[in-house]
N, C-alpha and C positions, 0 to 999 in steps of 0.2 A: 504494500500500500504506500510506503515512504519514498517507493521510487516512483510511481503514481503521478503521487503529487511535486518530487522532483522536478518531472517531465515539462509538466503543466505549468511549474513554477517559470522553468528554463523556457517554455515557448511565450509567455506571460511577460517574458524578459525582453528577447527577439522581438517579438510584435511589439513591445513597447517603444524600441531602439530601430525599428522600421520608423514606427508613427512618427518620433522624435526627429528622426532623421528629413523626412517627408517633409514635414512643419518648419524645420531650420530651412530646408530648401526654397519652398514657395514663401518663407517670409522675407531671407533673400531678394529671389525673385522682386516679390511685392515694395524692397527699400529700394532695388535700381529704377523701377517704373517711378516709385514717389521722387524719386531724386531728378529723374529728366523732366517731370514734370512741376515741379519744383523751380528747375532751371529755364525751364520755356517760359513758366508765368513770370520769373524776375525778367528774361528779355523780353516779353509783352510789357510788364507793365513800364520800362526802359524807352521800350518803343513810343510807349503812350506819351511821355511823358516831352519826348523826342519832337513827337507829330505836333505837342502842345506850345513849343518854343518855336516851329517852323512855321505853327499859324499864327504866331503875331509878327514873323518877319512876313510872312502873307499878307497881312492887312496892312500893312507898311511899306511897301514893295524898297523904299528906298534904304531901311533896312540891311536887306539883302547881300549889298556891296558889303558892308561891317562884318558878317560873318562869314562868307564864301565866294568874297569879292577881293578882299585885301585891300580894303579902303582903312584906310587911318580915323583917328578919332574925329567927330565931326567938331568944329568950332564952337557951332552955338550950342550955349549952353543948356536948355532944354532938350536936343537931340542929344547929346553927351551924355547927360543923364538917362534918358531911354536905352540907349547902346548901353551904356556898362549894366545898368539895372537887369535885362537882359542876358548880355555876357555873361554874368552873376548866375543867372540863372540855367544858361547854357553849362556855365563851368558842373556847377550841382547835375546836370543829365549824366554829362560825361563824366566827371567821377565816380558816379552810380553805375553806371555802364561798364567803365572799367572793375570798378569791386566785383559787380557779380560774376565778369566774365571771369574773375581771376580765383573764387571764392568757390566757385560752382564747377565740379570735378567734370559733371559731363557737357557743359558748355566753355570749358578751357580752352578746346579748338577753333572756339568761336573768334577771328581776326575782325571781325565788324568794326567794332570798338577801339581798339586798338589803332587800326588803320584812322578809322574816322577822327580819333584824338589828335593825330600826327596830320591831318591833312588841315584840320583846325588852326593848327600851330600856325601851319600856314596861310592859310586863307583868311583869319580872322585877329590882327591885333589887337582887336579888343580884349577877347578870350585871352590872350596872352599876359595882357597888361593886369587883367583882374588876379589871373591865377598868380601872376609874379609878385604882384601888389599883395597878398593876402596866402602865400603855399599851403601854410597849414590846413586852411580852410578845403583845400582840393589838394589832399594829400595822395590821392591816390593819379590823381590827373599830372601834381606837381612832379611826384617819382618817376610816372612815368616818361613825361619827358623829358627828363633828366638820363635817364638812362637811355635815353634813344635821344641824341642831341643832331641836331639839322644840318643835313650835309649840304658843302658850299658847292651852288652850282656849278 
């Protein structure tokens, strides 16, 4: 009878170490699906945020030039202020942008951001002046272009 219950003990064990096994597997599973999807909603909501700074150069067409024109600070002093208030706000997309891309294990491949930060550099001194005026503030946007400094044409 005691080998019996041995038996039953032993298969009670297996089938346990099956189930356990099974369960580690699909929950696995179920962290890489949370984690990419995880990672599409920080570049969704990046994007949003992206689209939100590109509609007020939209309804200002003249705008435009200041961030992806390489037009300098405007003189008067009212647009000056709209441009940097702006840039300000541009900076905060793009150091967001950059965090998650760099934070976020399955969108690390992701060059968008990166690319777009360094073409910023370029195209927009506003963006530049703010970031330089204030690093800490866009520490993440500051380091990075620090380590990727602009080559002379």
């Amino acid at each position: 009878m005691g080998d019996v219950f041995g038996v039953i003990a032993s298969i009670g064990v297996v089938v346990s170490l099956l189930v356990s096994s099974w369960q580690t597997r699909e929950l696995t599973r179920q962290t890489a699906v949370n984690n990419v999807m995880a990672g599409v909603s920080a570049m969704y909501n990046g994007m949003e945020r992206l689209h939100h700074i590109d509609s007020l150069i939209a309804g200002e067409p003249w705008l435009y030039g200041h961030f992806y024109g390489g037009a300098s600070l405007p003189d008067d002093e009212d647009q000056r202020a709209r441009v940097l208030t702006i840039a300000g706000m541009f900076a905060d997309v793009v150091d967001y942008g950059l965090v998650i891309a760099e934070t976020n294990p399955d969108i690390k491949f992701y060059a968008g951001w990166r690319d777009f930060a360094l073409s910023l550099r370029r195209t927009s001194p506003a963006l530049a002046h703010v970031v330089a005026e204030r690093p800490l503030w866009w520490a993440a946007l500051n380091k990075y272009w620090a380590e990727h400094p602009e080559l002379s044409p």
